[in-house]
C-alpha positions in Angstrom: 11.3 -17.1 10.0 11.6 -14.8 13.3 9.7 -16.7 16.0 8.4 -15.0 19.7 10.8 -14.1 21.8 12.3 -16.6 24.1 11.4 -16.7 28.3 13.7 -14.8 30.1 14.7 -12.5 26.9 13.5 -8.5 27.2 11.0 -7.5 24.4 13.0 -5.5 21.6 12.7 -1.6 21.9 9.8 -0.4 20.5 9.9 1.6 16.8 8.8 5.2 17.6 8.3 8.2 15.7 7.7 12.2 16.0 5.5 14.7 13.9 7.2 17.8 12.3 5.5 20.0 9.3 7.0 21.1 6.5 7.1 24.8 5.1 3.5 24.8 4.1 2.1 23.1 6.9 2.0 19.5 5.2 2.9 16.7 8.1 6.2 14.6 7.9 6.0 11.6 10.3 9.7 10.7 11.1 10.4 6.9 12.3 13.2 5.5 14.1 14.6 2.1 13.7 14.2 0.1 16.8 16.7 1.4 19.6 17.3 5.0 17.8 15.6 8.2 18.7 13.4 9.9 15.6 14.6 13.0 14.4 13.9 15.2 16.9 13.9 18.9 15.6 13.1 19.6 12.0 13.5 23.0 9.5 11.8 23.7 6.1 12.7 26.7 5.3 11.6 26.7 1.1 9.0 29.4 0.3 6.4 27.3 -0.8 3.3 29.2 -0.2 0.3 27.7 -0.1 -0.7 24.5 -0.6 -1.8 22.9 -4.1 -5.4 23.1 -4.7 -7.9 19.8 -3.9 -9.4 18.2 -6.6 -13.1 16.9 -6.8 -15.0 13.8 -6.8 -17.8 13.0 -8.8 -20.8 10.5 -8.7 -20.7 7.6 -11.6 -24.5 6.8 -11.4 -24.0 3.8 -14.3 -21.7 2.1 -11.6 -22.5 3.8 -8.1 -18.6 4.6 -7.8 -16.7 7.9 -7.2 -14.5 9.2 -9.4 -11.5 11.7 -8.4 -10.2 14.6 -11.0 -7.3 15.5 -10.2 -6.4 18.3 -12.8 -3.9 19.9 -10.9 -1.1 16.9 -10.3 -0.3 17.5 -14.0 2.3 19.7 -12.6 3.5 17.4 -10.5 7.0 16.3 -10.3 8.2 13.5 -12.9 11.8 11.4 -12.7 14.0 14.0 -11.8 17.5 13.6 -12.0 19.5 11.7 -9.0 20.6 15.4 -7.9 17.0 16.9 -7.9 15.1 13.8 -6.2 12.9 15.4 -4.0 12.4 12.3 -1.6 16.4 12.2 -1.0 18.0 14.1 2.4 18.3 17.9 3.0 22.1 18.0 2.3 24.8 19.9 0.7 23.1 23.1 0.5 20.2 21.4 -1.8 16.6 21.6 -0.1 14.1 18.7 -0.8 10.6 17.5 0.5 12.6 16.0 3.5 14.7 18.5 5.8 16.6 16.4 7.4 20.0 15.8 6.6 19.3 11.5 7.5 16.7 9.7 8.3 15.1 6.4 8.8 11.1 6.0 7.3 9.3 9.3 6.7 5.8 9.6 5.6 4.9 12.6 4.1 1.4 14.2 2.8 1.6 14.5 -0.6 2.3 17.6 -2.4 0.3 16.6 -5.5 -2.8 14.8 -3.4 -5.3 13.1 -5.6 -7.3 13.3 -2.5 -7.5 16.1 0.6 -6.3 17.8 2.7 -9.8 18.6 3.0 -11.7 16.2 5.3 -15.3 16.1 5.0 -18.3 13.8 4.7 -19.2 13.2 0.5 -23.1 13.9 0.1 -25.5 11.7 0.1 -28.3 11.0 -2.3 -31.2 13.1 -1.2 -35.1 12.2 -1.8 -34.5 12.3 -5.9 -32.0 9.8 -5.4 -28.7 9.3 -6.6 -29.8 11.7 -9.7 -29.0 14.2 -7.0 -25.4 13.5 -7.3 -25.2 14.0 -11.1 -23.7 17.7 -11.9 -22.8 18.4 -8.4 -19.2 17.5 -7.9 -18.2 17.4 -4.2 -14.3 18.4 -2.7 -11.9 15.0 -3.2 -11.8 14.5 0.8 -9.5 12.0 2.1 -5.4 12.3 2.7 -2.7 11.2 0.1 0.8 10.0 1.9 4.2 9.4 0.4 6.5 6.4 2.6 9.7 6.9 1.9 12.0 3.5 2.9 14.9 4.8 3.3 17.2 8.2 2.3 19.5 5.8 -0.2 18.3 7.3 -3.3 19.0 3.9 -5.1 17.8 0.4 -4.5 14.1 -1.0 -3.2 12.1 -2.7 -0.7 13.8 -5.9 -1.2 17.7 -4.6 -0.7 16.5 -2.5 2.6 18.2 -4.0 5.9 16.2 -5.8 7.8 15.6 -3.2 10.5 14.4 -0.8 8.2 12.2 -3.5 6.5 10.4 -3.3 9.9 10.5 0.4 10.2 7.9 0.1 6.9 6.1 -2.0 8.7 5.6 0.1 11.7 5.2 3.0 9.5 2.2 1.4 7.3 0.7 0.5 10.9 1.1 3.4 12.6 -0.3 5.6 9.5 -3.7 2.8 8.9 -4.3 3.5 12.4 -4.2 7.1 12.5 -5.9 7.7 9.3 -8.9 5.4 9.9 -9.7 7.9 13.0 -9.7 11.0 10.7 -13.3 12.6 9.9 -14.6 11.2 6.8 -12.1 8.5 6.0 -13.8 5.2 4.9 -10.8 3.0 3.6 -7.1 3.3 3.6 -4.8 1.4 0.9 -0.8 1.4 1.7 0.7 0.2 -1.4 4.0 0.5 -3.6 4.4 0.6 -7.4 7.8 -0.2 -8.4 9.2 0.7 -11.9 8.7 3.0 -14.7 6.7 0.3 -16.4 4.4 0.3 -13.7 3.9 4.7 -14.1 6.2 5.5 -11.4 7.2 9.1 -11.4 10.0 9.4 -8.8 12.9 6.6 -8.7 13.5 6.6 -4.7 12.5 3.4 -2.7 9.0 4.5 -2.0 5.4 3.7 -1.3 2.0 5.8 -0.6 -0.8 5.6 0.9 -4.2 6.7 0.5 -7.0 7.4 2.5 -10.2 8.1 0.7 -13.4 9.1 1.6 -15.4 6.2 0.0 -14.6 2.7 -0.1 -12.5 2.0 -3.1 -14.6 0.0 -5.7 -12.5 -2.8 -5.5 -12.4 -3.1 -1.8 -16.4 -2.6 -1.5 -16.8 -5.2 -3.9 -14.6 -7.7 -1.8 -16.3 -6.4 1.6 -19.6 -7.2 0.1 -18.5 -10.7 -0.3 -17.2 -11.5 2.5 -20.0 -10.1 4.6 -22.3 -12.4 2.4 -20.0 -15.8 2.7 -20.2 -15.0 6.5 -23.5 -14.3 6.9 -24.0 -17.6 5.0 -21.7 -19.8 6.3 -20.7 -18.3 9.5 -17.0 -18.6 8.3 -14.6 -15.8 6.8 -14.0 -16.8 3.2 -10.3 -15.7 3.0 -9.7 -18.1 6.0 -11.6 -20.8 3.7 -9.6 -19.3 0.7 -6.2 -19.6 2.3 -7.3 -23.4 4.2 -8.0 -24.6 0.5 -4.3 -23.4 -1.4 -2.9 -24.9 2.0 -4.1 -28.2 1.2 -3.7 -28.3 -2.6 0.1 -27.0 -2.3 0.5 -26.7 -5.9 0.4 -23.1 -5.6 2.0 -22.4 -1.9 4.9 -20.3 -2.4 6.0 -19.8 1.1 4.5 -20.8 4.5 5.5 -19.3 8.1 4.3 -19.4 11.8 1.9 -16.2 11.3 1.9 -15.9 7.4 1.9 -17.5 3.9 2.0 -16.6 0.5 0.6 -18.3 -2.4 -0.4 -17.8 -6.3 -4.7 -17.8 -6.6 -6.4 -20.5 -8.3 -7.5 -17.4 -10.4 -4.8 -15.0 -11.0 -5.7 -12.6 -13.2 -1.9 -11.6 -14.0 1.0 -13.4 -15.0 3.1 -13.1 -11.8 0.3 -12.8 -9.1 1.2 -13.7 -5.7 -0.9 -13.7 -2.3 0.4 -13.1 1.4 -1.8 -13.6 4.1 -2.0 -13.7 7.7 -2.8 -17.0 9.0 -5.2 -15.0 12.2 -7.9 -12.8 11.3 -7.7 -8.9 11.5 -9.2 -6.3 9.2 -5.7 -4.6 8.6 -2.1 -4.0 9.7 -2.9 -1.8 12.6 -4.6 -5.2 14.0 -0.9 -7.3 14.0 0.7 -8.5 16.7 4.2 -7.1 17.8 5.1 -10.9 16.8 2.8 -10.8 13.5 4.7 -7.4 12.3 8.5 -8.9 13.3 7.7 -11.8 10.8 5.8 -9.9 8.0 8.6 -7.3 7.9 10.7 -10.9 6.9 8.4 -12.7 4.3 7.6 -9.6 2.4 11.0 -8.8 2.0 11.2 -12.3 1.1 8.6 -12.5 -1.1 9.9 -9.3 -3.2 13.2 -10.5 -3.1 12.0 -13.9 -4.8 10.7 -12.1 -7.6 13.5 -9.9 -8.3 15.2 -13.4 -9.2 12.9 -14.2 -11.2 14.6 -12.4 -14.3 18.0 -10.6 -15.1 16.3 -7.5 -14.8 14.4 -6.2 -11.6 10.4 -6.9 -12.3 7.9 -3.9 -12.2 5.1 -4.5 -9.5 2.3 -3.4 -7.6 2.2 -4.2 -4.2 -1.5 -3.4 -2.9 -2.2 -3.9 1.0 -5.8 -4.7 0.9 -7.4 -3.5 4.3 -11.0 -3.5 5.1 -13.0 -0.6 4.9 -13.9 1.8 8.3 -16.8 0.1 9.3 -17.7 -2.6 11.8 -19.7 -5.3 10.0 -16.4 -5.4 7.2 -13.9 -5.2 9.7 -15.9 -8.6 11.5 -16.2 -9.9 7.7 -12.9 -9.0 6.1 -9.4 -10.6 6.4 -5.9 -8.4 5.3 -4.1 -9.9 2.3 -1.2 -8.1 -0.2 -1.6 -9.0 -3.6 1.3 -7.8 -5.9 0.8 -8.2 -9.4 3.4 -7.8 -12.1 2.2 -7.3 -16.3 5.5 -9.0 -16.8 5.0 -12.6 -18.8 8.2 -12.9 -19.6 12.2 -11.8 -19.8 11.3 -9.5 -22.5 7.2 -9.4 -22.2 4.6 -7.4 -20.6 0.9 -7.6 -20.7 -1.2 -4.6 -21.4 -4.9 -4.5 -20.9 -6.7 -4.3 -23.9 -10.2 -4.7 -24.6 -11.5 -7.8 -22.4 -9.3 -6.9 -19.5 -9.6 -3.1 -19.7 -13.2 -2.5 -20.7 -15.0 -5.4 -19.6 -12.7 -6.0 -16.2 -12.5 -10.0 -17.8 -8.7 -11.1 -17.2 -7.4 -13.7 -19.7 -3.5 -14.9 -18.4 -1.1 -16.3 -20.4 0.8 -18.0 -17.4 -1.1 -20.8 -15.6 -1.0 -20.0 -11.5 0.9 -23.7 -10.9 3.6 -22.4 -13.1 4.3 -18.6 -11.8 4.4 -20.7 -7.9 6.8 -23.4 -8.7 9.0 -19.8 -10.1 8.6 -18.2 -7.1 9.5 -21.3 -5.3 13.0 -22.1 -7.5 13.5 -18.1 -6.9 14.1 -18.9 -3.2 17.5 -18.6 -1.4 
């Protein structure tokens, strides 16, 4: 584990980063690994016209949730060839989403946004109530972003150096706290899927992030807890929730000075897998220059541990989940990852059928005990 720096020793140069825009005005946030400049001067000179129309939202009034359409991302760009990647470098005469010919970390809007780049406020039920909603579909506000780990075309978060593991870091930072500020935004989820089993449509080392105008269902429904536990007990329940695997240890996978990782009591999937700050804060923006040095570490870690799980390298979803934009579930709330895999076994994967997918009631064929001790044999 990295550990504060000594007395005496000079803090490390910070990560910094520049904004350029690409041909159709879409933002490109460069970063620099620690002690080199961001690329400075930028040219996207594809005639891309205008942007690709927003979608639209609309009110479920059986559940109270939003619901994004998104008609026109059926267009949208699926596992191109090595030689037409469009997260790859400018180079060679061959123009992609990047211009630039290297690079470190960019983050990118998305050119096929589920949400934005609209910002806006989403209506609110009116004296008829939420009936209001019904028929009257609003603008998908919010902002869609593409991380891209690296220009290598090949490989993943878990073979990056570890540099440019905390590049990512910085980056997912940086981006949480910029988009929380924008007009409208009321939760922002960094996360990566990883492998065509998962539905990934470009093969580069990449993440996303959105930012939407609504707290995602799952978040609300995890903010609503924990503002409930608090209110009861006066204690966060993910601290409670992280004390409790601490002491049992059946289920620890990893522990370090500002994080640890674990399988949950109740995991809902096969491989399932926890990582948690050991200090409160509603989301990454919140770290500590310390608390990012050693995440950028255990993740990397932690990925890396279930690559060796099998022969082959395991599909995932890695899901940063932050606290939504407002005060009482940013005092309440407590930042976790939870990456999930479907795989069961070598040659296995779970699909949801009709408990998991219509009734949201998870039944898992691997007990949590046994996916930990994996994960713990899986270690260097």
């Amino acid at each position: 584990m990295t550990s504060p720096v000594p007395a005496g020793r000079t803090q490390p140069a910070p990560v910094t980063h520049r904004t350029h825009h690409l041909a159709d005005g879409r933002e490109a946030v460069f970063f620099a690994d620690r002690g080199t400049p961001p690329v400075e001067r930028v040219a996207d000179r594809r005639p891309l016209g205008e942007r690709a129309g927003h979608g639209q939202v609309r009110f479920d009034r059986l559940t109270g949730e939003w619901v994004a359409v998104a008609a026109h991302r059926q267009s949208r760009t699926h596992l191109p060839p090595a030689d037409q990647c469009p997260l790859c470098p400018s180079a060679g005469g061959r123009e992609s989403e990047i211009p630039a010919e290297d690079f470190a970390v960019v983050v990118l809007e998305n050119r096929f946004p589920s949400l934005g780049p609209e910002l806006g406020e989403l209506p609110a039920p009116g004296p008829a109530g939420e009936r209001e909603l019904w028929g009257a579909a609003s603008p998908a506000f919010g902002r869609c972003e593409v991380v891209v780990f690296t220009p290598d075309h090949r490989g993943s978060f878990a073979g990056l150096a570890p540099e440019r593991a905390r590049t990512v870091v910085e980056a997912w930072a940086q981006r949480t706290e910029a988009l929380s500020a924008m007009t409208g935004i009321r939760h922002v989820f960094p996360f990566e899927n990883r492998g065509e089993d998962i539905g990934v449509t470009l093969h580069h080392p990449h993440g996303q992030i959105y930012a939407y105008p609504y707290p995602a269902p799952h978040a609300a429904r995890l903010a609503a807890r924990s503002r409930a536990h608090r209110e009861r007990t006066g204690r966060a329940l993910m601290g409670e929730v992280l004390a409790d695997e601490s002491a049992a240890g059946d289920r620890m996978v990893l522990t370090g000075q500002h994080f640890s990782a674990y399988v949950p009591y109740a995991a809902r999937w096969p491989l399932e897998v926890h990582l948690v700050p050991h200090r409160q804060v509603p989301d990454l923006a919140a770290l500590t220059g310390a608390e990012r040095d050693e995440l950028a570490v255990v993740y990397q870690d932690l990925v890396q541990r279930v690559d060796r799980l099998y022969a082959t390298p395991t599909p995932y979803i890695a899901a940063w989940h932050q606290t939504p934009v407002t005060t009482a579930d940013r005092e309440a709330g407590w930042l976790h990852l939870q990456l999930t895999s479907p795989r069961r076994a070598e040659d296995k994967l779970k699909f949801l059928a009709g408990s998991e997918a219509a009734m949201g009631a998870f039944v898992n064929d691997v007990t949590a005990e046994r996916t930990a001790a994996g994960l713990r044999e899986a270690a260097r």
